[in-house]
N, C-alpha and C positions, 0 to 999 in steps of 0.2 A: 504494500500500500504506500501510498505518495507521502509522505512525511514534509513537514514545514520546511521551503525553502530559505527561513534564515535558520542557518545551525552555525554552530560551533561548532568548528575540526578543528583537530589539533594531533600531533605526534604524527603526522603524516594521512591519516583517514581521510579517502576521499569519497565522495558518491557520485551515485548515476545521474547522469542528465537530467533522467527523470525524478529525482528523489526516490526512488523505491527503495535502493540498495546500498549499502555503506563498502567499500574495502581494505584490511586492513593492512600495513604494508610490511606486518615487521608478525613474526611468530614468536607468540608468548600465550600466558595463559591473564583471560582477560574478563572481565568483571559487565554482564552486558544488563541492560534491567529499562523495561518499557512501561509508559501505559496510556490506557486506551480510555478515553472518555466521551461515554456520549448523550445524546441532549435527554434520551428515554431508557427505559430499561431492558434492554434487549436478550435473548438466551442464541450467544453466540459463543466460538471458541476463540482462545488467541496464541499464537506462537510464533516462535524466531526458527528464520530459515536459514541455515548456516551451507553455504554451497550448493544451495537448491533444495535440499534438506534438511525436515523438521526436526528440531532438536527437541526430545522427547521432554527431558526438563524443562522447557520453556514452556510447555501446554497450559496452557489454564481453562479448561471446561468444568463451568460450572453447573450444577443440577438446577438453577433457577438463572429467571434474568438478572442480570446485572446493569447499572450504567457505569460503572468502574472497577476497569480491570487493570492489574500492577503485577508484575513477575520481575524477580531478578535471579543470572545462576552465573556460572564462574565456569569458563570452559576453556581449552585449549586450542589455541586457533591457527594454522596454519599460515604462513607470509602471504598474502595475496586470497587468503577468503574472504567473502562476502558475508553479510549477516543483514537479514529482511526483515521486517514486522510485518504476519500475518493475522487477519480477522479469516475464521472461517465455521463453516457449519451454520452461517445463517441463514433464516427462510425468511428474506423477504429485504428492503434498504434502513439501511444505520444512517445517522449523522451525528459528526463529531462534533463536539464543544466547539467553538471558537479559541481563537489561542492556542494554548496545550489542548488539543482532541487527542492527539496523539505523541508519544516523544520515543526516543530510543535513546540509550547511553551508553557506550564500548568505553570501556578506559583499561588499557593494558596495565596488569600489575605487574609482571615479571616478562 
C-alpha cells in the first residue's frame, strides 16, 4: 500500500517511486513496527512483506473489527531487501485517517 510521500530516510533506505516499498541497503538485523489507522472499524488483516513475502510475525488478524492496528518485530534482513505494508483479507473499501492513516518504521540495530 502507498505510504505518505513525506518520510524520513535515513542510513541509506530508499523507496519506490511509488511509495509502496522501502529498500534497505546495508544487512543487519533490524527493528520494523507499523500502523494502520482508519476512519471506521473494519475486520481486516495487516502484515509486512519482506521480498514479496509475508513475514509470519508481522500478521495481525484480528477476530473483530478494529480501526487501529500497530505491530512491531525484529528480523534479519538481507542488503538490498524490501519490506511492504500490507492490508488484507478485507471485504469491501477502508479509508485511512488523514495524516498518520498509515506509517512504517525500519531502523537497523546491528
Amino acid at each position: 500500500m502507498p505510504l505518505s510521500a513525506d518520510q524520513v530516510l535515513s542510513g541509506g533506505i530508499t523507496v519506490s517511486p511509488d511509495d509502496t516499498f522501502f529498500t534497505v541497503p546495508n544487512a543487519g538485523v533490524y527493528r520494523l513496527s507499523y500502523t494502520v489507522n482508519t476512519t471506521a472499524d473494519v475486520l481486516m488483516s495487516t502484515q509486512l512483506l519482506i521480498d514479496g513475502t509475508a513475514n509470519t510475525a508481522s500478521i495481525l488478524a484480528p477476530l473483530i473489527s478494529l480501526s487501529s492496528y500497530a505491530n512491531e518485530i525484529l528480523v534479519d534482513l538481507a542488503a538490498g531487501s524490501t519490506v511492504e505494508l500490507q492490508l488484507f483479507g478485507l471485504l469491501g473499501t477502508v479509508t485511512l485517517l488523514s495524516g498518520a492513516g498509515a506509517t512504517l518504521m525500519i531502523v537497523q540495530l546491528s
